[in-house]
N, C-alpha and C positions, 0 to 999 in steps of 0.2 A: 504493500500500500504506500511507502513511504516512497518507494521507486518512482510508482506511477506517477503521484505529485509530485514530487520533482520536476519528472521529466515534462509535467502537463506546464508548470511554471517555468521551465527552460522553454519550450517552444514558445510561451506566450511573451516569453520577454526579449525570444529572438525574433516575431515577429514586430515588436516596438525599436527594435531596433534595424531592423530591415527599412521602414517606412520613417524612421528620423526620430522617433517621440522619445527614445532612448541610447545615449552613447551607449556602443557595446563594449568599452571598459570597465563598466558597471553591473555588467549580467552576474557574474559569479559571486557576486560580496549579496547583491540583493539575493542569489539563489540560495547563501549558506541563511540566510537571514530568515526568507519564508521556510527555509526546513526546521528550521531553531524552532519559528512560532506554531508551525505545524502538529508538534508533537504532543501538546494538551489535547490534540483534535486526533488523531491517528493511535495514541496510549489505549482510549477506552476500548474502540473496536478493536483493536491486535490482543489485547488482554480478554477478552472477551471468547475471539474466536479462537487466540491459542489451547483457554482452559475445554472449550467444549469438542474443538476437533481432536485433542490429547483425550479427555475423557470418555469422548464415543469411539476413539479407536480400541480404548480399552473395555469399554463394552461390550463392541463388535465380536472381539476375541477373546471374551468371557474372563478378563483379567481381572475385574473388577468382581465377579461371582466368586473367584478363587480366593480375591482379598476377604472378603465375608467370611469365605470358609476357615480362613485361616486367623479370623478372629479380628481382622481391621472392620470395623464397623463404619457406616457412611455418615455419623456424628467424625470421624476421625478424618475421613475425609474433606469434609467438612471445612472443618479447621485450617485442613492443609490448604485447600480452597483459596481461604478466607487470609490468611496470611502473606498468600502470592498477592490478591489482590488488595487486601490494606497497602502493601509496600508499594502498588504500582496506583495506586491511589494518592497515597503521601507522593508521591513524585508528580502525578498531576495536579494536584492541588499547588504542591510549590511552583511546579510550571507557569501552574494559568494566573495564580496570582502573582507572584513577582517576576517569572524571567520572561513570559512570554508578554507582556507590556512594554518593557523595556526594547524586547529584541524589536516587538511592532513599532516603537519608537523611531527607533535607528530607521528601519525600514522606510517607514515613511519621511524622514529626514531626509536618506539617501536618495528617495525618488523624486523630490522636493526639488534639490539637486542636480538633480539628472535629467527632469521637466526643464529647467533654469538652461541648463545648458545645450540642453538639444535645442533651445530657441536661437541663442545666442549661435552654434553651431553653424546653423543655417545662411547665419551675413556674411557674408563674403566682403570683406576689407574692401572699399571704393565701391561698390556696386547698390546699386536701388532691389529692394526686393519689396513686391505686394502683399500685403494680407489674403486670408482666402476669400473675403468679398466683395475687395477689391479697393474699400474705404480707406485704407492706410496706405502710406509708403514711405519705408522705412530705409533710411543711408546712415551707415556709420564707417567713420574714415579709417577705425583698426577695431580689435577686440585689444584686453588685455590678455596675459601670461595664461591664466590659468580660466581663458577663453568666457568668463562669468561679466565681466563687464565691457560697456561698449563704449568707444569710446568719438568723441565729436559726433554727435547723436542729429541727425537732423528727420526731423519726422511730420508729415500733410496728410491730414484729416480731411477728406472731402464733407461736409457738414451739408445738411438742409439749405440752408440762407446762407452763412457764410462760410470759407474755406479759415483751415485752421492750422498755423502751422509753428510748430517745438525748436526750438536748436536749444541744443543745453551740451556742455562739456563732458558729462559722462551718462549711461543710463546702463542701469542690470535692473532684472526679473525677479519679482517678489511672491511669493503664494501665502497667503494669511493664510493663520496655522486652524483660525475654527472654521471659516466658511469657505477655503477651498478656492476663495478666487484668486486670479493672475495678477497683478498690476506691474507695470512698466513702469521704472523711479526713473525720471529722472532730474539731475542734479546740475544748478550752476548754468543756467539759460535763460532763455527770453520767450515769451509768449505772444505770437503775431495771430491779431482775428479779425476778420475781413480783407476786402480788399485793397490793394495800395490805391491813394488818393482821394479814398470816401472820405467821407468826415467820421463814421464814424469806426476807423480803422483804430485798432490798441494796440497799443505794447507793453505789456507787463514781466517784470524780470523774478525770479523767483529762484531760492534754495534747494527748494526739493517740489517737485510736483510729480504724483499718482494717475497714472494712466488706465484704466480699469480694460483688459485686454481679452480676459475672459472669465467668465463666471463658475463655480465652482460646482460641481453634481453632487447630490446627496450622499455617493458612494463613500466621495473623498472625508466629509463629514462625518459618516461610521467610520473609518480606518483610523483618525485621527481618534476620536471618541474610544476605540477600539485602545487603541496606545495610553490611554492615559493610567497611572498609578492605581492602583488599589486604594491607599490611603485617602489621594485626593478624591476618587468617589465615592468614598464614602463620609469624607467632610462638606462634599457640598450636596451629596444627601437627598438631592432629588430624584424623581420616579424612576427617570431615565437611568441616571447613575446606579441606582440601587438593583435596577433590573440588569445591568451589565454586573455588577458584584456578584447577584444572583447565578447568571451565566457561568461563570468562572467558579464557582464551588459546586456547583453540578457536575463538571465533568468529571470533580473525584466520586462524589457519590455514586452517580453515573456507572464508574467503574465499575465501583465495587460490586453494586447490584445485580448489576451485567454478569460478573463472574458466576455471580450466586446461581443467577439463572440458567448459566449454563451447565448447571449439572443435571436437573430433571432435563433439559435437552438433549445433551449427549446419551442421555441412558435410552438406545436404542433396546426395541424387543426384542420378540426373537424372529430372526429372518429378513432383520431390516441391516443396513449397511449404516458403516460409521458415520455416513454423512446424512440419514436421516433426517436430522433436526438441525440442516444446515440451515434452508431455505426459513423457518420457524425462525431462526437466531437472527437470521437477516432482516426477514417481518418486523423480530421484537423490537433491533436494534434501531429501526426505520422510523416508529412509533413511537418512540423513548425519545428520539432527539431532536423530532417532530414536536413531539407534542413540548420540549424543552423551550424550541424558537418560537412557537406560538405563545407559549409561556411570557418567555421573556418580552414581545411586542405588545403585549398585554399589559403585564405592569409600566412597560413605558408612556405607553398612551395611559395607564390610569386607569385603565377598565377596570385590574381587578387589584386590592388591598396588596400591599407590599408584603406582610407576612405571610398572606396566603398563596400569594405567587411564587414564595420559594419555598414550598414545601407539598404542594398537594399532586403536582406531578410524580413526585418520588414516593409519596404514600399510598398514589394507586398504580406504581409500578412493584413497591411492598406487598400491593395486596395480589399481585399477581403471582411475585415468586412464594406465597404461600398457597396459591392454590397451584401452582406447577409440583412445591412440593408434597400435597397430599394430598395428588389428584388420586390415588389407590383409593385413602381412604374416604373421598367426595364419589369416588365411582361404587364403591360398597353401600356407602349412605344412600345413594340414589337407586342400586337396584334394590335395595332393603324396604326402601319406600314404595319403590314400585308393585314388586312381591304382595306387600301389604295393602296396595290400593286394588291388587286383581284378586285378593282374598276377601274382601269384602261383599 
């Protein structure tokens, strides 16, 4: 699984880099980066199907009848279970809460970065280049060193009524860190609006002026929200925030649950193959992380109270692994009853 994504996140960053929106010096620092964060997300299911395709091969092969026999009881196994998946529990839990924030951190940094300079990338020292429609045009007479700033900046705005045009000494590309949009600084220029000779032509000189170049997508807005600290959201404590906290300590529980359940999975009949209760494990897993995302859109928008949004998911995935576990004795109760409804 971990290969797959990988490789699904190498293709898609080599085709951002194919089309310009990503220098390809950057592919392998962002690729170590998404595997880091990845692995909060990839723990629960590999822990999961490791314990159930281990335990239905030993079913298949009657290993598990012979432990009985020989006195290992399924409380003991149990245990052993429960142990594997505490340990890989405490590892996602430390994951999702502190490394895999940070690593998202970075990430999104990096590509912050790497947006910044595939723009700049694109000017060619002395040359005019257009926007894509067609409203701008952009000359910068060099880049600097480390290609991030532009430098003698001269830029014309085709406007409604009047035409609009920048010269400033230097200008680089900014993305604000909560809503994702672009702006173009630039620094050390003069502001020309209208045309030469109207009366009411201007010129205004200015420090720093914000060019707003593109707007930011909701996506980039989760990724960054996505990165931030544990602590910090949980001091500023709103729906949203506490629904993201919520996210992040499920995937240990998660685990754990998961493990559980894979044991009345694995335990195939007789004359079924080890893989049995693969397609089931895949169902359960599908349901569980489903109904997790819904969960958490849920308390963000407010629909539903904060303490009940973290915990009613996992209480009726509880109430599941105990009737997996005593579905013998739900199947006894039930023909018992039945017995007694065709005796009457």
């Amino acid at each position: 699984m971990w290969l797959i994504y990988i490789s699904t996140r190498f293709a898609r960053y080599l085709a951002d880099a194919a089309v310009g929106n990503m220098p390809a010096d950057v592919i392998f620092s962002l690729l170590g980066l998404s595997s880091l964060g990845a692995l909060s997300i990839l723990l629960p299911i590999g822990a999961f199907l490791a314990v159930m395709l281990t335990l239905g091969r030993m079913s298949s092969d009657n290993e598990l009848t012979v432990m009985a026999a020989c006195g290992i009881s399924t409380s003991r196994v149990m245990r052993n279970v429960m142990l594997f998946s505490g340990t890989i529990a405490l590892m996602v839990a430390v994951l999702s809460l502190f490394v895999v924030p940070d690593v998202m951190s970075d990430r999104y940094e990096l590509q912050t970065r790497a947006k910044m300079s595939a723009n700049t990338t694109g000017l060619i020292a002395g040359s005019f280049k257009e926007s894509g429609d067609g409203d701008w045009t952009f000359y910068s007479e060099g880049l600097s060193a480390n290609k991030q700033f532009m430098e003698n900046v001269f830029i014309e705005i085709e406007g409604k009524d009047k035409p609009l045009i920048f010269r400033s000494e230097t200008g680089h590309f900014e993305i604000d860190a909560v809503t994702g949009n672009k702006f173009l600084v630039l620094e050390k220029g003069y502001r020309y609006e209208g045309n030469a000779g109207d009366q009411d032509f201007t010129i205004a000189q200015f420090a720093s002026h914000s060019l707003l170049v593109e707007k930011g997508d909701a996506g980039e807005v989760r990724e960054r929200h996505k990165a931030m600290p544990t602590g910090e959201l949980l001091e500023r404590g709103s729906a949203r925030d506490i629904a993201e906290v919520q996210w992040r300590t499920s995937a240990a529980l998660m685990t754990l649950l998961l493990c559980l359940m894979a044991m009345p999975l694995a335990n195939a009949g007789p004359r079924q193959g080890r893989y049995a209760g693969f397609v089931p494990a895949v169902l359960l897993y599908i349901v569980y992380s489903n109904l997790l995302g819904v969960n958490r859109a849920w308390v963000a928008k407010g629909d539903l109270p904060t303490w009940f949004g973290g915990i009613w998911v996992h209480v009726l995935m509880l109430g599941v692994l105990l009737i997996l576990l005593n579905r013998q004795k739900l199947r006894r109760l039930i023909s018992q009853y039945k017995y007694r409804l065709s005796n009457k």
